[in-house]
N, C-alpha and C positions, 0 to 999 in steps of 0.2 A: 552513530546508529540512533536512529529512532523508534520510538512504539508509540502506537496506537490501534487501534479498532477500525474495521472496513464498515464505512456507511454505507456504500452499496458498490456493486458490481454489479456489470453486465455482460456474460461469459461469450457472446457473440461477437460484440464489438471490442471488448478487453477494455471500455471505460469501466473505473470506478474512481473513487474519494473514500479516502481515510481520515478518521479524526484522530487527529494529533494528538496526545495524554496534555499537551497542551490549551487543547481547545480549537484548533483551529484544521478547518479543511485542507487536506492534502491531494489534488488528483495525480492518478496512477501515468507515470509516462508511457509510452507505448511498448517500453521493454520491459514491464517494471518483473514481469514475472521468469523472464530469460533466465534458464538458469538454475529457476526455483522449484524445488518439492511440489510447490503448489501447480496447478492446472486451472483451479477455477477460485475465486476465493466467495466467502458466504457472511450475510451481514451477522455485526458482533462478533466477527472472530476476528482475536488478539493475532497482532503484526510487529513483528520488527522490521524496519527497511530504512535504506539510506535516503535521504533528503538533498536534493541536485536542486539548484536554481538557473532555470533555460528564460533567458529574455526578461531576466527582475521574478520567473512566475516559479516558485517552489512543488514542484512534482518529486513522487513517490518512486525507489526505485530500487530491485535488487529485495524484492519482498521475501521475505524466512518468517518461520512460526516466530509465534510469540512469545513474550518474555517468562510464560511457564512450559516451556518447552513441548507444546501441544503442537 
């Protein structure tokens, strides 16, 4: 499991990118919210999610609140 922070969202198309607590960009897969409590997600708000690598390229996926249980 991963955390980090939504840099943005776009609740139409279901793109966004999360930053990794690592520092690095994560975009969201196409399922990433299947599943999930969530419906929309909002910039700055803390994520836990799994991290899948599709064709060498790391996408977000299986998104849950974050690691202060918000």
């Amino acid at each position: 499991m991963a955390q980090g922070t939504v840099s943005s969202y776009d609740p139409v198309s279901g793109a966004g990118i999360i930053l990794d607590d690592s520092g690095s960009d994560v975009p969201l897969a196409e399922d990433a919210l299947e599943g999930s409590l969530f419906r929309m997600l909002r910039q700055g708000q803390r994520v836990n999610y799994d991290r899948i690598e599709i064709e060498g390229k790391a996408l977000a996926t299986r998104v849950r609140f974050g690691q202060d249980g918000r």
